[in-house]
N, C-alpha and C positions, 0 to 999 in steps of 0.2 A: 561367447563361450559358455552361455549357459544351455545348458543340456539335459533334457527329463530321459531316460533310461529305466526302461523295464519301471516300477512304480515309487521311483526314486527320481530328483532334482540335483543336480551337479553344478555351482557357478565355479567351473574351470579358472577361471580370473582370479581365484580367492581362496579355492581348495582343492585338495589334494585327495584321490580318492584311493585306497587301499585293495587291493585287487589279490587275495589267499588264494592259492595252488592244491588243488584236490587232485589226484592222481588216481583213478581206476586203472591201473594197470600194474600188473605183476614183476613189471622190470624198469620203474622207475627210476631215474639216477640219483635221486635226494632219498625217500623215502623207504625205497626197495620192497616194493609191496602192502604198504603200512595200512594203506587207506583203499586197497583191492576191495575186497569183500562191499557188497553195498552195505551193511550196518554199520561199517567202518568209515563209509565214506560220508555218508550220512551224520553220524557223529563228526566227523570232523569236521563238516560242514556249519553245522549249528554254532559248534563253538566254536569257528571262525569267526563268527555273525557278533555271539557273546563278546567276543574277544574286540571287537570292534570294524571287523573286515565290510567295505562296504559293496565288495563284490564276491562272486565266486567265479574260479573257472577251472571247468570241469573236465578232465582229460582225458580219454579212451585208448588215443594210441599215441607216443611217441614220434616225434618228428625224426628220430634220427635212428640206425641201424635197426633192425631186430626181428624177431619174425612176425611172420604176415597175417597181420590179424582182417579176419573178413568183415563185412558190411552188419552181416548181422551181431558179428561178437561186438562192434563196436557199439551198433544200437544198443544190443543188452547192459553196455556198460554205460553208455549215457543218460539213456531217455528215463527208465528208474529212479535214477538218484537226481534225476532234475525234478521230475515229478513228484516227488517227495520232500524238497526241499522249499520248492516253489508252493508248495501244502501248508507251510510252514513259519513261512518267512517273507517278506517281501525284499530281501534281499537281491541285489543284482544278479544275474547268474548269466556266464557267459560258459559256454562252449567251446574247447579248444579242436578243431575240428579241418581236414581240407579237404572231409567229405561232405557237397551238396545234399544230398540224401539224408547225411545224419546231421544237418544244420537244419535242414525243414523238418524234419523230426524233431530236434531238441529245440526250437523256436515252437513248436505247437505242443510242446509237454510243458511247456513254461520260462523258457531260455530268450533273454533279450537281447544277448549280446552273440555274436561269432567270431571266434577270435583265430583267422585262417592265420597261420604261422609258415603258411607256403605261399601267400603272397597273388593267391587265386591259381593254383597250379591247377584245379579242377575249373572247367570252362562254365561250367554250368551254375558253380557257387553265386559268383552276384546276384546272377535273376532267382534264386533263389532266396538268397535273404531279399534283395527288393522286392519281392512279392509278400511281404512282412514289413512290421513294424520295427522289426530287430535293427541293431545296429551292427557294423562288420568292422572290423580291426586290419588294420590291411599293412602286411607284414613282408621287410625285405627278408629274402632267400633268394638263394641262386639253381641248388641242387632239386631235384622231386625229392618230396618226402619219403622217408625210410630208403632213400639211397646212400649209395660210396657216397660220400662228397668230394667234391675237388676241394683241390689245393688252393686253397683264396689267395687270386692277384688282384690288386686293384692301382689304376694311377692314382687316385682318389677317391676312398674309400666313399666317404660324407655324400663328395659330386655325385657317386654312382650310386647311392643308395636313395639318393633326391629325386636322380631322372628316376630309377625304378618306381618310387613312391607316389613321383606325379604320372606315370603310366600307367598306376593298377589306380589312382584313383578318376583317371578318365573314364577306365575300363567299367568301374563303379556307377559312372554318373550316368556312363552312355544304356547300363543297363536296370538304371532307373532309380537308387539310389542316391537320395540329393545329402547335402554337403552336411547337414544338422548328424546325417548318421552313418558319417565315417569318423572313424580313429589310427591313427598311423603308430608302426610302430617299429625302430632302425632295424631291428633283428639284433640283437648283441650275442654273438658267439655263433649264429646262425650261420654259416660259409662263412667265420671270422677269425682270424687268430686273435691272439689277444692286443698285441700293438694295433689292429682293426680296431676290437673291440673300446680298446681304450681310447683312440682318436675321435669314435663317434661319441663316448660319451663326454667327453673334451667340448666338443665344437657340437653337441645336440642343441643348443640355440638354434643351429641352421635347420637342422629337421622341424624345431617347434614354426619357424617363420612361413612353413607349406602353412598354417592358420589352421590346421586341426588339431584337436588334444592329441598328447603324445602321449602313448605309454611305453615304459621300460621295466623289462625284464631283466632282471639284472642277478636274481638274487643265487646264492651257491653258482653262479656260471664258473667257468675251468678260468673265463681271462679275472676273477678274483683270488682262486688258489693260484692259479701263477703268478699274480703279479704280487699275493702277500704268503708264499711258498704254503698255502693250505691245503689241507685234504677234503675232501667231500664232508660235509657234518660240523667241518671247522672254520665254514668260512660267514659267519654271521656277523661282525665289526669290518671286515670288507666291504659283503652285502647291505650292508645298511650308509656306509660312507658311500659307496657309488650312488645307492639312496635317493641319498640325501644331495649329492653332488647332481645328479639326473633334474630334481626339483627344483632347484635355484637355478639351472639352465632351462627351465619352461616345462618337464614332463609334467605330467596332472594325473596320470595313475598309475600305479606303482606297481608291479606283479611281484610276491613275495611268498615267502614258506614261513620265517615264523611270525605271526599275525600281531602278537602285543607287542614284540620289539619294535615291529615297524612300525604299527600304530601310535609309541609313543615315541617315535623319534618325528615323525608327520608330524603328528601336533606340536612339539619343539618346536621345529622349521617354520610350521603356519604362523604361532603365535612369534617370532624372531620375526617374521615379515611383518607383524600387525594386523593378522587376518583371522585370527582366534586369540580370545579370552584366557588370563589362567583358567586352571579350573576352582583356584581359590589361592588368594592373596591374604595372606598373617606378617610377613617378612617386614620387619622395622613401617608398618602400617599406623604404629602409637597406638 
């Protein structure tokens, strides 16, 4: 489980990697615009990094409703502020993306990671990232991106999000991408209600046991204001207990909006396992 990523070393065994949420887009459902602008996004990119975030991922269009943003609006909104950040930092930078086009784009501006949230709705994504060094994030969904969604039935949410997760990543292998750089990830709220969402994060042991790092998204999702009656903006002691609940069931990076809280509940948890140091010890020491 040790993993090099973009010009960074990960031993998943033993740490937990932080993963902040940048949003170029104007109809965010966390931020509503906040980090549009590239100076803005830019800036908050940095001080993600400052803050301690040991990735980035970088967002153009929304997976769910809204209107139809074209190929080029998306490049304009990705390939920029990757480029400028990757100027900057050696910071992870991942791409939230389920256009192949704008993954080989933002993988040659400086993007290591693709983090398809459609689960390869577009055919051409894998051979795309395997023809790169990048790594790909391979994400249960049921609906095409920026569709209706359906009403999520499931006999078995977990069962069904397993067989999906081992069929996109055959899909991965066969198209040339070996096992060092995939990343899975259940989808939580993704075609989920919230009894979904919360089953998976219950029983994500089963997901970590497919033997690839897991990441969870977890954070302001709707199954955290439902389940602890919050509104959007108020749901960060949710966000961070699912967290934290995600990491002691095997996740290894964490997708998150505010970057210091999570980062020091992370270190909490690591050092609770014995896999990080205080960061200084006075306490009845003599």
């Amino acid at each position: 489980m040790r993993r090099t990523i973009g010009g960074r070393t990960f031993d998943f065994d033993r740490e937990v990697a932080v993963m902040a949420v940048i949003n170029r887009t104007p109809d965010s459902f966390f931020d509503k615009g906040a980090t549009y602008a590239l100076d803005k996004a830019v800036e908050a990119s940095l001080r993600a990094v400052k803050d301690g975030a040991d990735w980035l991922d970088i967002g153009g269009v929304p997976f769910g409703r809204g209107p139809v943003v074209t190929l080029e609006e998306e490049l304009d909104r990705i390939v920029p502020v990757v480029s400028a950040i990757a100027a900057k930092s050696d910071v992870v930078i991942s791409v939230d993306t389920f256009n192949a086009k704008v993954a080989a784009a933002a993988i040659e501006a400086g993007a290591s990671v693709i983090n398809d949230t459609s689960g390869l709705f577009d055919p051409d994504m894998a051979s795309a990232v395997a023809a790169t060094d990048a790594t790909l994030v391979l994400t249960h969904s049921m609906s095409p991106p920026r569709a209706e969604p359906p009403r999520p039935e499931y006999v078995d949410v977990v069962d069904e999000v397993i067989a999906f997760l081992r069929d996109r990543i055959g899909r991965a292998q066969a198209a040339g991408i070996p096992d060092e750089r995939i990343i899975v990830d259940p989808g939580h709220d993704l075609n989920k209600n919230t009894y979904h969402s919360l089953e998976l994060t219950r029983r994500l042991h089963e997901i970590v046991a497919l033997g690839y790092p897991t990441l969870a998204a977890v954070s302001n999702k709707d199954f955290v204001g439902e389940t602890i009656d919050r509104k959007q903006g108020e749901r960060l002691e949710g966000s961070l207990a699912a967290a934290v609940f995600c990491v002691l069931e095997g996740a290894r990076i964490i997708r998150m909006h505010d970057v210091p809280a999570t980062v020091a509940a992370v270190h909490m948890v690591e050092a609770i396992l014995g896999w990080r140091k205080p960061a200084w010890t006075l306490h009845n020491m003599g």
